[in-house]
C-alpha positions as CSV (number, residue, x, y, z in Angstrom):
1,X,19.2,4.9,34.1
2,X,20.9,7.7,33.6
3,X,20.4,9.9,30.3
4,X,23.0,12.0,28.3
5,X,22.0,14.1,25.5
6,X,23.9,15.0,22.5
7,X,22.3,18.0,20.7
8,X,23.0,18.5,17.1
9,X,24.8,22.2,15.7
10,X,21.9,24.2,14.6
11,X,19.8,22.9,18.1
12,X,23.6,24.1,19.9
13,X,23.2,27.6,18.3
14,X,19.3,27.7,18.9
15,X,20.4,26.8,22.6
16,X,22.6,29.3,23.0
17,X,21.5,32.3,21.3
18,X,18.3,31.7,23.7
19,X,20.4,31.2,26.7
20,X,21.7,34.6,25.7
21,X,18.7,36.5,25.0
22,X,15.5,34.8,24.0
23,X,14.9,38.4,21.8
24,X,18.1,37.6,19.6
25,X,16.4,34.2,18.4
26,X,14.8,36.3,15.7
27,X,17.9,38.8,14.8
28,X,20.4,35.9,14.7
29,X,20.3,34.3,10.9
30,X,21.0,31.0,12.3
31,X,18.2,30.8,14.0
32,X,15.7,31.2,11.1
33,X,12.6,28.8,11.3
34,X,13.3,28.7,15.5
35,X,11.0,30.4,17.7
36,X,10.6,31.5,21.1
37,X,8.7,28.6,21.9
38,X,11.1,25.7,20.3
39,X,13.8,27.5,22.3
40,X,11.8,26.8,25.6
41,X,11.1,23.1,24.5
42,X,14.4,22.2,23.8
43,X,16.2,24.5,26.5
44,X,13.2,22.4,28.7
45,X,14.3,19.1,27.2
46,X,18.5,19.4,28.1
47,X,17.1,20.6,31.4
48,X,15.8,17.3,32.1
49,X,18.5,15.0,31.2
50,X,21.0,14.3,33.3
51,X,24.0,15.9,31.4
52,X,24.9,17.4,27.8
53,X,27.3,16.0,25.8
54,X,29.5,17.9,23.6
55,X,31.5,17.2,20.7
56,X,34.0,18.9,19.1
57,X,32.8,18.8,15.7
58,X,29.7,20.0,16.4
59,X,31.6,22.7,18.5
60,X,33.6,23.9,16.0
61,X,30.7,24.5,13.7
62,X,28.4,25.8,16.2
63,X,30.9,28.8,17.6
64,X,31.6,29.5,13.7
65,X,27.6,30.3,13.2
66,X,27.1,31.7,16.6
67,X,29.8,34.4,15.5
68,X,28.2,34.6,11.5
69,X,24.8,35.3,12.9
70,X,25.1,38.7,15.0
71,X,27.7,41.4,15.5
72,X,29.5,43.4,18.6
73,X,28.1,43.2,21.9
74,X,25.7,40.3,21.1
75,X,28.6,38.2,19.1
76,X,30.3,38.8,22.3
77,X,28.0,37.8,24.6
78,X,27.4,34.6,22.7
79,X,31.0,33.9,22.7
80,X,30.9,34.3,26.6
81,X,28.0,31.7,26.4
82,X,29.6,29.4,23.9
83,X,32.4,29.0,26.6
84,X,30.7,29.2,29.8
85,X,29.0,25.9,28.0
86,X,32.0,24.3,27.2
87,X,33.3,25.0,30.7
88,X,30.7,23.0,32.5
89,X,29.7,20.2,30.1
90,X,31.4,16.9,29.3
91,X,33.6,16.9,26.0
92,X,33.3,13.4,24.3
93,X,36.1,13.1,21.8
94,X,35.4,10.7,18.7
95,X,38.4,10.2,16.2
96,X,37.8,11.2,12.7
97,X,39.5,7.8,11.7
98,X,36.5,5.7,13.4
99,X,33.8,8.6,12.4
100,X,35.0,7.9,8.5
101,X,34.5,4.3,9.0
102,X,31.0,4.2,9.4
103,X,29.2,3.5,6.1
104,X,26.8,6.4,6.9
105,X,29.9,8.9,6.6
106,X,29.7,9.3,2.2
107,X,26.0,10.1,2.5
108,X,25.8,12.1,5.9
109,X,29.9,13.7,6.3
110,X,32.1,14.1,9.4
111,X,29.8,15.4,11.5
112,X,26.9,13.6,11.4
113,X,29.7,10.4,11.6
114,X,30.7,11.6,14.5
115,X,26.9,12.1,16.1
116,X,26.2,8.6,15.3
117,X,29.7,7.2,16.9
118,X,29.3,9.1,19.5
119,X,26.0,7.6,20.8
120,X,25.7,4.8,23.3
121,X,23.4,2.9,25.3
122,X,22.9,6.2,27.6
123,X,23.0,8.7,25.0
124,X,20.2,10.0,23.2
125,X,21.1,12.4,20.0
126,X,18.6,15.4,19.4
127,X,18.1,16.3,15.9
128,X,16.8,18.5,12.9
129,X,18.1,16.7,10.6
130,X,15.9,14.3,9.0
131,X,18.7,12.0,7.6
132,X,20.6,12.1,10.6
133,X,17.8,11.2,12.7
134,X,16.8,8.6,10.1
135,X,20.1,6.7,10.4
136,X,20.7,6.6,13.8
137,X,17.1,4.9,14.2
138,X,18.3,2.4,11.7
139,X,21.0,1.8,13.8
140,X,19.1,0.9,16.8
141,X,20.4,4.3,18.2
142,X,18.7,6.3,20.4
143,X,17.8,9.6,18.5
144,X,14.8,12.3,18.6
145,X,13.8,14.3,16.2
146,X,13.2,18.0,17.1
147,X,10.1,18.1,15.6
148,X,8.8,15.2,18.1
149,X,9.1,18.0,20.6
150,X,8.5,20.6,18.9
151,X,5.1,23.0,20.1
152,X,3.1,22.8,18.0
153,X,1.8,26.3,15.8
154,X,-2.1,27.3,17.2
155,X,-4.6,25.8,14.9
């Protein structure tokens, strides 16, 4: 069967800024608590499904931290990668109507709404966030949690 991801905002920005320039993972300050080697798992992990997702909610978030988190020639550059990815990937549009319908919407907001309305059958969502990934599962979604995949610190 074939397997689409959905990738949450923060994973989006990791993916990017690391797409970029793996160095910039450290300078950019929405990247804190990523490293080198979570940017390699996940960039591995998209790299294996068989296409990437996007939404525009979690667009609209992601290219407003991608541009908070470094300045001149590297903002610009991620902006360049921000659209070269929306250029080539699959735009999945979810009305907000449907997204604040779904009990989950008070506790979680929009966004995370929209994550969970957005997944099917064929869709698996990768996640951060603990609640997030918590309510899809009680769903009966299809959701992984970063941390699952995650390397894991030397002992």
């Amino acid at each position: 069967m074939k397997r689409s991801i959905i990738i949450d905002t923060n994973l989006l920005v990791l993916l990017i800024v690391g797409l970029v320039e793996p160095k910039y993972i450290e300078k950019h300050k929405r990247c804190a608590g990523f490293s080198l080697g979570d940017f390699k798992s996940l960039s591995a992990h998209v790299a294996i499904a068989d296409k990437l997702v996007l939404l525009p909610h979690t667009l609209s978030q992601t290219s407003d931290l991608l541009r908070s988190g470094l300045k001149g020639e590297a903002q610009a550059r991620l902006s360049m990668a921000f659209r070269a990815l929306v250029d080539v990937n699959e735009e999945r549009l979810i009305p907000s109507r449907l997204a604040v319908a779904r009990p989950e919407f008070a506790r979680l907001g929009l966004t995370d709404a929209v994550l969970l309305a957005s997944l099917d059958a064929g869709t698996v969502l990768l996640t951060v966030d603990h609640d997030l990934h918590a309510a899809a599962l009680s769903r009966g979604l299809n959701a992984l949690h970063f941390n699952q995949i995650r390397p894991r610190a030397p002992a």
